[in-house]
N, C-alpha and C positions, 0 to 999 in steps of 0.2 A: 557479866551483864551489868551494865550499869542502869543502878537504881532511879527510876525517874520517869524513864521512855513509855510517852505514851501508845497506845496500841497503833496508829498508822504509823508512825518510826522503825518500828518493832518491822514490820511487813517490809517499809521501805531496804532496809537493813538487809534483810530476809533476799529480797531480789537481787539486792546487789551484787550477792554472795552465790546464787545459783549458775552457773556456768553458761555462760552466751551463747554456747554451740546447740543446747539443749534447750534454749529458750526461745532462739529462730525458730527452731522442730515442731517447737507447743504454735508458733504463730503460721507455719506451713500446715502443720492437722488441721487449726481455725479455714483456711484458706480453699483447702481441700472438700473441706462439711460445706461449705458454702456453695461450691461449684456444684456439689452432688445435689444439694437442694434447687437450685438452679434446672440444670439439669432433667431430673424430676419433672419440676412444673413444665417444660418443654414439653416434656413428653404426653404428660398430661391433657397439655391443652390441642396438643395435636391429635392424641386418643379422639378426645371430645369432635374434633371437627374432623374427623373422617367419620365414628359414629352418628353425627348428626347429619355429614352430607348421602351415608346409607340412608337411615331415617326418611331424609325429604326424596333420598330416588326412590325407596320402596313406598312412601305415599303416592310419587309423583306416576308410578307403575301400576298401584291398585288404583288411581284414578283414571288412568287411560285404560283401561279395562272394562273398570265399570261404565265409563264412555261406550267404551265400542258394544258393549254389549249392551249397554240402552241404545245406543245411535242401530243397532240392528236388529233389535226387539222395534225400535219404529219402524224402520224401512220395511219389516217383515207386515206391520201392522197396516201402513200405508200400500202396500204392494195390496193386500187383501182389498183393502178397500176400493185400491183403483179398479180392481178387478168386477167387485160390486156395480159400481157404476155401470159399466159395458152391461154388465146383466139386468140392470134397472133401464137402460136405454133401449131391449130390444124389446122391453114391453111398450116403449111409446114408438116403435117401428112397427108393431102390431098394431096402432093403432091409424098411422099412418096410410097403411096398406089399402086401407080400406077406402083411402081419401081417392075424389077423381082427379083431382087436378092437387099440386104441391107449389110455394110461390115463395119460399124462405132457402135463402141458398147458404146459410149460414145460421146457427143460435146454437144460445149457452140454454143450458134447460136448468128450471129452477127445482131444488133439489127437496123436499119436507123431510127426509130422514135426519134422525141426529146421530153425529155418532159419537159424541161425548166433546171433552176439553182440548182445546189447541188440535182439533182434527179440521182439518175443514176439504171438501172433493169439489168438486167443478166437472161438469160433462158439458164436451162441445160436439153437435154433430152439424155434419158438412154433407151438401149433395153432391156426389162424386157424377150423373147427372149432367153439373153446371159446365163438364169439362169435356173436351177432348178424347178421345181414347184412342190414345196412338195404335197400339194394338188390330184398330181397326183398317190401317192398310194395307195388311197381311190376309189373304181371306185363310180357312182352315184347312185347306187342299195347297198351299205356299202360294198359290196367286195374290198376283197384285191387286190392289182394289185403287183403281184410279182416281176415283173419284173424290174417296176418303184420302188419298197420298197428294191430293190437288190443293184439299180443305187442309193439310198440315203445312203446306210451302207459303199454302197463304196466312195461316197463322206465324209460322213465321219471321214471313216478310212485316206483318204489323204492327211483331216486336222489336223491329229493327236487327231479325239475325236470318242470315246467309239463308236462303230457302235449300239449297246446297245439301243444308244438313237432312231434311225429310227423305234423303236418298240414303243418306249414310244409315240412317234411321231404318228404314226399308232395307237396307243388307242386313243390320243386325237381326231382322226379324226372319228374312224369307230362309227357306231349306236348303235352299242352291249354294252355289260358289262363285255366281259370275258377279260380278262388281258391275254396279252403279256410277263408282266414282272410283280413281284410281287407292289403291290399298284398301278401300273399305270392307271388304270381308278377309283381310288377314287376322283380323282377331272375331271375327264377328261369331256371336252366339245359336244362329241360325235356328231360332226358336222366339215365344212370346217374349215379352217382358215380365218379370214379375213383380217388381214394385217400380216406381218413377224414379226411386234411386238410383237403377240402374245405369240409365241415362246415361250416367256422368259416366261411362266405363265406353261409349259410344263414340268414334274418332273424331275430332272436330268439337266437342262438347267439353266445355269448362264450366267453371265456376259462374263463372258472369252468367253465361246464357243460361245455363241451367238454371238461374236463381229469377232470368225473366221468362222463362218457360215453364218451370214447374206450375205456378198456382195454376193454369189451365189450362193439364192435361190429366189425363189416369190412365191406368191397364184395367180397370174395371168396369163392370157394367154391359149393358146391354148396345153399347155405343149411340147408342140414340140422345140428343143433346136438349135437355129440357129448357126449354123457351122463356119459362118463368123465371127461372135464376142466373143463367147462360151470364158471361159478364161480354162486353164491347169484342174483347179481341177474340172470344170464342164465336158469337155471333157474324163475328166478320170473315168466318172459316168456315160458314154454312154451304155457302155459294160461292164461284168465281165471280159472279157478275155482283153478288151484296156488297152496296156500298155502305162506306159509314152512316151515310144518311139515311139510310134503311134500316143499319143496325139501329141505331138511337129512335128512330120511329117504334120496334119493336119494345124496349125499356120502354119510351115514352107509354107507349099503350098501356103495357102490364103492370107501369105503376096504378094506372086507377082501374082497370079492369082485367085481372088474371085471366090468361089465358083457360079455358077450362076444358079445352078438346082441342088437338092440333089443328083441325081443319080452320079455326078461326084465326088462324095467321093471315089470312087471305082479308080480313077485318081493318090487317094494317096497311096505308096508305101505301101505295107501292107496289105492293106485294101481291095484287090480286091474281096475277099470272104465275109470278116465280115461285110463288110461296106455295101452288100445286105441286109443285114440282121437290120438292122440300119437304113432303111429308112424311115420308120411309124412315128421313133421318134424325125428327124430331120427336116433342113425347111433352107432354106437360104435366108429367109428376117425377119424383124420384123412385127410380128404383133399387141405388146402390149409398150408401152412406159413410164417410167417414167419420170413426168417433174417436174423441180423445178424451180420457177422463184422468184426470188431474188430482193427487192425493195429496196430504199434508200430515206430517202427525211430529210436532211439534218441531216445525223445521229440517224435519226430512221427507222430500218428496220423490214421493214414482209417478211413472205418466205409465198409459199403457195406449195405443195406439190402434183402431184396427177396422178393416172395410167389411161392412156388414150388410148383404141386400133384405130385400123386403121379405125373405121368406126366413129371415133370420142365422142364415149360410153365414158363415166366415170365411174371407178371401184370405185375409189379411191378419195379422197379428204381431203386436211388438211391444216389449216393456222396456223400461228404463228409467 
């Protein structure tokens, strides 16, 4: 050893002498540690985002959950309430009952109950009444009723559809099997109708008509067409001979003076003759009503639907 060499000499020396094959090996172990740490953290971080994307699907899981089970706890809550309403409305049909004469063919009734936050119900009742009742040119023994099957061709004709169809109409109802009009009792029901939905199941009848026919007609009621409420094209379904211009004399009248006894149609201009004649098939109160009452509980809503006459009877009934 020669005397003098400082300490990094000494090392330098020291490596030179250690063998190259064995000093690759030390710089391949370095190379090795390195990839495994490498490696490692891959793994690592992939652990992490599969755990984390569990995590947000099992939050994303217990909050559609917790959704549907509040969204169903409302619906259930709102269902009740729609329900409510029908039962608060046949207390103001009790009161009704009692009226002689009826002249609103339509209202929303205002409601005093509360029934807490983000609730809110709506009741609409309707005079079933103002309409048509097809059903009545069927009499209950399967005869025709001529007269009522006269007053539906000419409704009708007013809405601008095929009078045509009052016959198809008349097969689906009567007991028989003889046709009206070719094919019309191959599918026919040979019985009432029991809601105006049906209709659309009647040959000849679409979408379109249907949708200018329904507001004035029903299967309910006494078939008698109250005079107070009656709109244009039902009134114009009274009579063969009622013209428009008689129709509108009757509105005209009973805006300023409600009819308050049938016999007082004979009051309107015109009418003094025809409107004897016209009595059987009129009425100037309601006897049958449609109610919808309308729920809400915080954005989820039920209707419930249903025909109610004055003795408080249910024809009718439907939720959704």
């Amino acid at each position: 050893m020669i005397r003098g060499q400082s300490k990094k000499e000494k090392t330098e020396r020291a490596c030179l002498a250690f063998p190259s094959s064995l000093r690759r090996e030390g710089r391949a172990d370095d190379g090795d540690c390195s990839n495994q740490k490498g490696s490692a953290l891959i793994i690592t971080l992939l652990l992490i985002t599969i755990l984390t994307g569990l995590v947000v699907d099992f939050v994303y899981e217990v909050y559609i959950d917790t959704t549907t089970l509040s969204n169903w706890g409302n619906a259930q809550r709102a269902s009740l309430i729609a329900k409510s309403g029908q039962t608060i409305i046949t207390e103001f049909i009790d009161l009704v009952k009692n009226e002689t004469y009826t002249y609103t063919r339509e209202m929303e009734l205002p409601l005093m109950q509360d029934f807490g936050p983000n609730v809110n119900l709506t009741v609409k009742m309707e005079d079933e009444n103002s309409k048509f009742n097809i059903n009545s040119i069927i009499y209950e023994n399967g005869l025709t009723h001529q007269e009522a099957l006269s007053s539906l061709k000419k409704l009708c004709e007013y809405l601008n559809i095929n009078p045509s169809l009052a016959l198809s109409i008349a097969d689906w109802i009567d007991p028989d099997s003889e046709p009206r009009l070719s094919d019309s009792e191959d599918t026919a029901k040979n019985d009432f109708l029991w809601s105006v939905d049906e209709l659309i199941l009647i040959e000849g009848m679409d979408k379109d008509i249907f949708n200018r026919i329904s507001p004035y007609v029903t299967v309910y009621g006494n078939s008698q067409i109250n005079i107070n409420t009656a709109e244009l094209p039902v009134l114009m379904s009274l009579r063969d001979d009622m013209t428009e211009d008689l129709a509108r004399r009757i509105i005209d009248y009973r805006e300023t003076t409600p009819f308050e006894d049938s016999s007082h149609i004979v009051r309107v201009s015109g009418l003094e003759s025809i409107g004897q004649q016209m009595l059987g098939g009129i009425t100037v109160k309601a006897a049958s009503f449609r109610v919808t009452t309308k729920a809400t509980v915080n954005e989820i809503t039920r209707i419930v639907e249903s025909v109610i006459d004055s003795s408080a009877r249910i024809h009718f009934w439907r939720e959704g």
